[in-house]
C-alpha positions as CSV (number, residue, x, y, z in Angstrom):
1,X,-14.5,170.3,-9.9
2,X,-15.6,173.9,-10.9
3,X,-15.5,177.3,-9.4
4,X,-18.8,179.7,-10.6
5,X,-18.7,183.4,-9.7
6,X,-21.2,185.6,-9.6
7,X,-23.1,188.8,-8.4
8,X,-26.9,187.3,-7.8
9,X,-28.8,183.9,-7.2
10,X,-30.3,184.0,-10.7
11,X,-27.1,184.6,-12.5
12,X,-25.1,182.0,-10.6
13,X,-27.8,179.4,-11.2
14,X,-27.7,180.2,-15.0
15,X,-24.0,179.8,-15.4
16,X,-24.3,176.3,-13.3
17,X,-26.5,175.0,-15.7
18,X,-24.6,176.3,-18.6
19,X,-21.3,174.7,-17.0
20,X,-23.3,171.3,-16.7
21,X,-24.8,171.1,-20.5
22,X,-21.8,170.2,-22.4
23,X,-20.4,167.8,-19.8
24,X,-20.7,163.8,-19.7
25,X,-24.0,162.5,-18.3
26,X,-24.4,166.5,-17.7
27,X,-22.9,165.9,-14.3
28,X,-19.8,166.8,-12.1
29,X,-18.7,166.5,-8.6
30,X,-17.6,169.1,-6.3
31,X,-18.5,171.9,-7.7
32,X,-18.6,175.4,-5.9
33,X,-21.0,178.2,-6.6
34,X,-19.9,181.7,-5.2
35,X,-22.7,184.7,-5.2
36,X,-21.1,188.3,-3.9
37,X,-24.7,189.9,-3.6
38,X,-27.4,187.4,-2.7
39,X,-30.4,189.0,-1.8
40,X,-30.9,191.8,-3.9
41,X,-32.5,191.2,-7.5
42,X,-31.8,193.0,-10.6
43,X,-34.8,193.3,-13.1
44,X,-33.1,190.6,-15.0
45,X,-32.3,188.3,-12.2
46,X,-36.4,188.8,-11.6
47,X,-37.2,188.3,-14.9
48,X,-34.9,185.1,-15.0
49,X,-36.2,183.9,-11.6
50,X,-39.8,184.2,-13.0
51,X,-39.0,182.2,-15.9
52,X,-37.3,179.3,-14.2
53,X,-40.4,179.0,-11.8
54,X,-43.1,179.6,-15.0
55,X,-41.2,176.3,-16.6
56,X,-41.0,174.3,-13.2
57,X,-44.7,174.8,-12.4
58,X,-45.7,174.3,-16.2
59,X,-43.7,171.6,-16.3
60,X,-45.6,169.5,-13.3
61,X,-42.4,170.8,-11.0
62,X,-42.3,172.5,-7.3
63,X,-42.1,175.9,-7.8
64,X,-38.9,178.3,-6.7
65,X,-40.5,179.5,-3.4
66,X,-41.6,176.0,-2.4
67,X,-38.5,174.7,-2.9
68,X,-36.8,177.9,-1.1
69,X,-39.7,178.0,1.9
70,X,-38.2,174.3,3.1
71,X,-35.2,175.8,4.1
72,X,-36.5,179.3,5.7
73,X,-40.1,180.4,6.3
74,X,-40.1,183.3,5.4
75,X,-43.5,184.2,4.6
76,X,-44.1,183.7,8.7
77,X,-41.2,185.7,9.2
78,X,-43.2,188.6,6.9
79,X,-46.0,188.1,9.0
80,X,-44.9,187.7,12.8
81,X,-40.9,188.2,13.1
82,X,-38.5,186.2,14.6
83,X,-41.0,184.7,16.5
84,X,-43.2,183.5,14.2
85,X,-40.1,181.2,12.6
86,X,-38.7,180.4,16.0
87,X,-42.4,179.1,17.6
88,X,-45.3,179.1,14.7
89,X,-44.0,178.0,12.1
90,X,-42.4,174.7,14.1
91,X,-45.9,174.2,15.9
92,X,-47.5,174.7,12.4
93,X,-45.6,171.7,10.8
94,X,-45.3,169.4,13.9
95,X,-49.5,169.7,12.8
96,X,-48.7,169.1,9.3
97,X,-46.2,166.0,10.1
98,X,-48.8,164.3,12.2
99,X,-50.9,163.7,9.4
100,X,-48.4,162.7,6.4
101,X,-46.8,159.6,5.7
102,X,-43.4,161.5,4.4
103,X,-41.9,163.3,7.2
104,X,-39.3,164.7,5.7
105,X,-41.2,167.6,3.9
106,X,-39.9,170.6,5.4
107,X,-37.4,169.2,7.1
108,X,-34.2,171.7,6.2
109,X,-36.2,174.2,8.0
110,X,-37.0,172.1,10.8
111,X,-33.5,170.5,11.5
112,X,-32.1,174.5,11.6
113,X,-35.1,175.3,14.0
114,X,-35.4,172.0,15.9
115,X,-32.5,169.3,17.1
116,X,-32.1,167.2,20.6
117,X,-28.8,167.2,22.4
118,X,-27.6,164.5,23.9
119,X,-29.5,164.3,27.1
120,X,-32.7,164.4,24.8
121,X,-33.1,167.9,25.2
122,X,-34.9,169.8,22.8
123,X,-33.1,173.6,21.4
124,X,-33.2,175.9,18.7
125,X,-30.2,176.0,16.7
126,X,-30.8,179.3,14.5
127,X,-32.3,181.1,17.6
128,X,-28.8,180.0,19.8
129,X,-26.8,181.2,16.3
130,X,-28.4,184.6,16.3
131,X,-27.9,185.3,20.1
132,X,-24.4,184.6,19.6
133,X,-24.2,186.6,16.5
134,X,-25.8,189.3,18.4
135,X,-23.5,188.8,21.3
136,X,-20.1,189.1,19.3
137,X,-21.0,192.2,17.2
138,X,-18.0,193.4,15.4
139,X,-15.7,190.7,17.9
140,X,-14.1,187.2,16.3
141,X,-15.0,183.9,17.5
142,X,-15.2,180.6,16.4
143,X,-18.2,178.3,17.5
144,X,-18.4,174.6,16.0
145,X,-21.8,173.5,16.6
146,X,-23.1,169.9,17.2
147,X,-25.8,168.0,18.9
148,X,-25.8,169.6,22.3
149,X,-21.4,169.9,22.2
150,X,-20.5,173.3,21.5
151,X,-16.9,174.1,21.5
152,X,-15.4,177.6,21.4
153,X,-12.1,178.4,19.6
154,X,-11.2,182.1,19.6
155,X,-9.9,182.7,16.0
156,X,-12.6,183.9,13.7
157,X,-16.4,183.7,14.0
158,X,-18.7,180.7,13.1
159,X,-21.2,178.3,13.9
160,X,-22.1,175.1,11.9
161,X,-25.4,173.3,11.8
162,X,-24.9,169.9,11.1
163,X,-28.2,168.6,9.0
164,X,-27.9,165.1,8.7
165,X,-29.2,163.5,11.3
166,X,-27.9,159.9,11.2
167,X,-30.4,157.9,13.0
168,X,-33.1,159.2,10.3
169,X,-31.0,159.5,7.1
170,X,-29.0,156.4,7.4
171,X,-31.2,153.9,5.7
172,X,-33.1,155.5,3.1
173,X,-31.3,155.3,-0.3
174,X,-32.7,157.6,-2.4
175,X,-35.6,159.9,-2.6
176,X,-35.2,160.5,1.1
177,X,-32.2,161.7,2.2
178,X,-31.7,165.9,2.8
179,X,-29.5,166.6,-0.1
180,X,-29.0,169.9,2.6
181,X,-25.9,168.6,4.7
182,X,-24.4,171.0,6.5
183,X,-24.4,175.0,7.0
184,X,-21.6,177.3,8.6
185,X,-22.0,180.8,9.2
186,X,-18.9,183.2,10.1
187,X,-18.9,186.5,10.9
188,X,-16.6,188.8,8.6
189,X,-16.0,192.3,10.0
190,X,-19.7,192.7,10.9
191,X,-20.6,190.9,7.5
192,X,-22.6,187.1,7.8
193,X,-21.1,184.8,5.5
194,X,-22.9,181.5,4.9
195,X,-21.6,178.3,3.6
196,X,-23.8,175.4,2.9
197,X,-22.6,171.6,1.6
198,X,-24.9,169.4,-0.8
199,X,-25.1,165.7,-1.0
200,X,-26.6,166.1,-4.4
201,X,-27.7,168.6,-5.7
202,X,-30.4,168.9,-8.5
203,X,-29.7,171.7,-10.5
204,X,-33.2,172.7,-12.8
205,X,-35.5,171.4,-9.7
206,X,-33.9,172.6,-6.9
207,X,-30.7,175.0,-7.1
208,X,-32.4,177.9,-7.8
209,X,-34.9,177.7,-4.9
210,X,-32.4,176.1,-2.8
211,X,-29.9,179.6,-3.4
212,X,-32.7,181.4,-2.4
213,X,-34.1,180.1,0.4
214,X,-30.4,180.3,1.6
215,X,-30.3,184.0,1.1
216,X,-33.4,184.1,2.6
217,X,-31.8,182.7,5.9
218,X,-28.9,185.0,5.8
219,X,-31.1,188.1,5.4
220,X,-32.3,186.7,8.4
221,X,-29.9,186.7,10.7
222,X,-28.4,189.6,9.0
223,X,-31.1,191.7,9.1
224,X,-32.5,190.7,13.0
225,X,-28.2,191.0,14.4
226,X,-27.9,194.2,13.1
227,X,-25.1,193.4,10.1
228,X,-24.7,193.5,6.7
229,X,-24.9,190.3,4.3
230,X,-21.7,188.6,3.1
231,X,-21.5,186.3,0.2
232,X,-23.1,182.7,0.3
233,X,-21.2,179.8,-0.8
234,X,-22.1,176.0,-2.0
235,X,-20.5,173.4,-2.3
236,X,-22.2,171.1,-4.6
237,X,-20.0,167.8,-4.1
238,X,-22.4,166.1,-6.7
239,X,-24.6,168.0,-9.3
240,X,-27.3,167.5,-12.0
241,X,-28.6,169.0,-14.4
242,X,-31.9,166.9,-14.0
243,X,-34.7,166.6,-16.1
244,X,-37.2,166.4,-13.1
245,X,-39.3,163.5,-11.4
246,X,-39.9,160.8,-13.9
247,X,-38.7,163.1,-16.7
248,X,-41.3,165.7,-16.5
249,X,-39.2,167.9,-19.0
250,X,-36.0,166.8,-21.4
251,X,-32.9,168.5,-22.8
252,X,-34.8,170.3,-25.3
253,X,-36.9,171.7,-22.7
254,X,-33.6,172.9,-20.8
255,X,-31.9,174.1,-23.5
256,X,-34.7,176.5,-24.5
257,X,-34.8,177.9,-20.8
258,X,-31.5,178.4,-20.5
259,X,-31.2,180.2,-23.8
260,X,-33.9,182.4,-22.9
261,X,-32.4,183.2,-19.5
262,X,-28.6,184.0,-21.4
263,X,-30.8,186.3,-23.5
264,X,-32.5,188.5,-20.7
265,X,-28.5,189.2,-19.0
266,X,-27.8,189.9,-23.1
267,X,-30.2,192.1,-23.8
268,X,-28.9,193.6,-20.0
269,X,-25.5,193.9,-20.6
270,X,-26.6,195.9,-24.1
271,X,-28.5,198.5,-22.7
């Protein structure tokens, strides 16, 4: 178990890696990652961010926006507002899911857009969030969110979005399942705080886009309830520091990008 601290998405995904490295199997369990400042970029957290996506996409990987556009849309959001993520882009991949075998593509975005209650009924969970959000301004609440059972304790504000779905994920063993499990947002003296829970987590393929797409989402609800952003919060309860799909890059190849990386906040920090 490990506690990383930092200001930006970049800088936090660097010092994951770098905790990884050295361990056995480069692997731990549990371990939290804590970014103060997630949406804005320094021109070293850009220059990092560019690198990591030049050596995913060079390397036969899925590139940092891909990864981070499966968990919020933003580039519909750009282009149409809220309404664009809340009714195109679902209509847009219920198009793209009835012609592909894998299903699951997309599917972080579509589980926080589209679940069924228990009467079958289909809601929007992030549009229900931000109403309350809106609702409770500067006020405390607590909301604990599940499939069509909300329950309403009075103590400080939150909503969870629970993104396993059972009935889908159960049987699949790997490959499959969302490593995305869970997300909880609280409200903090008008900041949004967001919390999300990995089931694995795949630290050169994935964190990096995964942080932020996340920060994309609390922007979002930030940014359309009128408050400021908080800090964002993972739980990685197992991580990786992979080497890609069928070994598409190898130690070497990681140690060379994370060097590079440590030297851009160097040369930073000299300046």
């Amino acid at each position: 178990m490990q506690l990383i601290k930092g200001t930006s998405t970049p800088e936090v995904w660097l010092a994951a890696c770098e905790y990884l490295r050295p361990l056995p199997e480069h692997e731990d369990f549990d371990v939290f990652l804590h970014i103060t400042d997630p949406s804005p970029l320094s021109k070293a957290d850009a220059k990092v961010l560019g690198g990591v996506d030049d050596f995913l996409v060079g390397h036969g990987g899925v590139s940092v926006n891909t990864v981070a556009e499966t968990i919020f849309p933003l580039q519909d959001y750009l282009r149409g507002g809220k309404d664009a993520v809340f009714e195109t882009y679902p209509e847009r991949m219920a198009r793209i899911h009835a012609v592909r075998t894998d299903r699951q593509w997309g599917n972080y975005a579509m589980r926080i857009l589209r679940q069924k209650d228990r009467d079958g009924t289909i809601y929007n969970p992030l549009k229900d969030l931000l109403k309350k959000i809106q609702g409770h301004g500067q006020y405390k609440a607590t909301f604990e969110l599940g499939l069509g059972n909300a329950m309403e304790v009075y103590e400080a504000f939150g909503d969870d979005i629970a993104i396993y779905d059972g009935a889908a994920d159960r049987r699949p063993l790997y490959g499959h399942l969302p490593c995305l499990m869970h997300l909880s947002i609280k409200l903090d003296h008008g900041k949004v705080r967001l919390n999300a829970t990995y089931r694995a987590h795949y630290y050169v393929q994935r964190l990096l886009g995964n942080l932020v797409g996340l920060a994309r989402l609390q922007y979002f609800l930030a940014h359309e309830a009128g408050q400021e952003i908080g800090p964002l919060t993972i739980n990685s309860t197992y991580a990786k520091l992979d080497t890609g799909a069928g070994g598409r890059w190898n130690l070497g190849d990681i140690d060379a990008l994370l060097a590079t990386s440590r030297q851009i906040y160097t040369i930073k920090e000299a300046a």
